[in-house]
N, C-alpha and C positions, 0 to 999 in steps of 0.2 A: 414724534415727528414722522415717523414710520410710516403708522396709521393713517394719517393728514394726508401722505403721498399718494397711497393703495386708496383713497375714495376718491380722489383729484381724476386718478388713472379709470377707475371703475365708472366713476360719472360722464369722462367723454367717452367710453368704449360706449354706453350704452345711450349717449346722445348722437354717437355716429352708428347706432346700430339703427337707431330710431328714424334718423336720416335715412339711412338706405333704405328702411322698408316701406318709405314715404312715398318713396321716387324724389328726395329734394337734394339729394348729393350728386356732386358734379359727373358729369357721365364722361368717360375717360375717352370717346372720340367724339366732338362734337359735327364734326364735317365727314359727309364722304367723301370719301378720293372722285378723279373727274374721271370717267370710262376711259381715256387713254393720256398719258403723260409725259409730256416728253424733258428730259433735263439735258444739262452741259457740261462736260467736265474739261482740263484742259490737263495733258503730262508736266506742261512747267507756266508758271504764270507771265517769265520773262525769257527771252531771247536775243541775241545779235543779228546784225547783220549776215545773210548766207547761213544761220540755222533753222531748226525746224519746231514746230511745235504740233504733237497730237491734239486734233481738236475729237471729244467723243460725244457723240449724240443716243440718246439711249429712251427708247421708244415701251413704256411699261402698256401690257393692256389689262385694265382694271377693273376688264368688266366679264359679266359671263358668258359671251359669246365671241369666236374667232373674229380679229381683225383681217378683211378679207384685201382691203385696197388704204395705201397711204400715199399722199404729195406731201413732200414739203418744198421750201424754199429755205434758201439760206442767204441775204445779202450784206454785205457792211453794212454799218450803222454811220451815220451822221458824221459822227467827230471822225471817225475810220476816212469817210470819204472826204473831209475838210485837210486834210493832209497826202497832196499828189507826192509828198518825197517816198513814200510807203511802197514798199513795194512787195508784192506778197503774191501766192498762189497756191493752190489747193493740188498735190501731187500725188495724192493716193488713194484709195479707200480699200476698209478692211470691215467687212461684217460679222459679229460676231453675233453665234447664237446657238444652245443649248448642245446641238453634235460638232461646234469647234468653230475654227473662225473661215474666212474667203476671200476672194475679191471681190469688189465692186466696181462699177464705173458712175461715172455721171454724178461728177464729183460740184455739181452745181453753178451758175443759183437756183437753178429751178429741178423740178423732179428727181428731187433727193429721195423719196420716197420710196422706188423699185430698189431702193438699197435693202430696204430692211428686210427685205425674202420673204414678205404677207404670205402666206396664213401664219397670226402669230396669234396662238392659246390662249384662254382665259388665263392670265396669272404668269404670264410669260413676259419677260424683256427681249429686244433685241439693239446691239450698240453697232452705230455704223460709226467709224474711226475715219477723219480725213487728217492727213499729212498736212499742214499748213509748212511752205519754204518760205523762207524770206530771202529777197536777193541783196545777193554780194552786195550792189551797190544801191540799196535801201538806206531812205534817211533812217534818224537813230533818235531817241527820245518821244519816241508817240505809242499811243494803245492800237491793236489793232482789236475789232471783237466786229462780233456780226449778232445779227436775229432770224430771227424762223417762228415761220407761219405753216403748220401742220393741218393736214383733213383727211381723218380714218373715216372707214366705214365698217359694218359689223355685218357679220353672218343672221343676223337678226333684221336686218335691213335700217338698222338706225345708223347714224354718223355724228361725228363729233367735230366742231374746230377749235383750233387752240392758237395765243401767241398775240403780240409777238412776245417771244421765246429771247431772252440775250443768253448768248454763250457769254463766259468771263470772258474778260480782256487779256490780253497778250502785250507785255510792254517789250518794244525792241530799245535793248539796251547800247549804247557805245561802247567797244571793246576799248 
């Protein structure tokens, strides 16, 4: 029985050895990443009325030359806007990036982008963090989430755009 095992094992080693020198085994990244990317994170998925939720925007560049200029835009989305009892605002911003964090202003909807402190490295992220409040007297049981429309450009002179972009949703809970 032994035997039977050890050629079973020995015959795909050397049908996957066979494979790889062919070039016909699967290649372990099939996509490149896109020159610059931007994702969303949020500190809690749910809130109340008069709390707060960190929304983090985090800008990677993936290519080999400095990111020299970025816009983005940040606006509600659809269903966000289909519910006037919402009541929401953006109260801070905080930039985070390799020698520590900062402040930022211009906390949107538009020209989000002098947030992220450009020139940013090949191989570098940088996370602009906005404060999202929700008011005291904000209805209760709706998402609130937004999208974003990003445009870098590169020390090489090419440019990238991306989006739209959804941050997660934010559901305001009733206490």
């Amino acid at each position: 029985m032994r035997s039977l095992l050890t050629r079973r094992l020995g015959l795909t080693a050397v049908l996957a050895l066979c494979l790889a020198l062919f070039g016909l085994a699967p290649s372990a990244s099939a996509a490149t990443p896109a020159p610059a990317q931007l994702t969303f994170s949020t500190s809690a998925p749910t809130t109340t009325p008069g709390g707060s939720v960190e929304l983090s925007m985090t800008l990677t560049n993936n290519k080999t030359y400095d990111i020299w200029f970025v816009y983005q835009t940040i606006d509600p989305t659809w269903l966000t806007n289909q519910r006037p009892d919402l009541k929401y605002a953006f109260t801070g911003c905080t930039l985070t990036g390799p020698s520590g964090s900062s402040s930022c202003s211009g906390t949107g909807p538009a020209d989000l982008g002098a947030n992220y402190g450009a020139t940013i490295p090949p191989g570098q992220s940088r996370t602009v963090t906005l404060t999202l409040q929700v008011a005291a007297d904000s209805g209760c049981n709706g998402n609130i989430g937004f999208y974003s429309y990003f445009y870098a450009e590169f020390s090489d002179t090419s440019n990238v755009s991306g989006g739209p972009v959804y941050t997660p949703e934010t559901r305001v809970l009733c206490a």
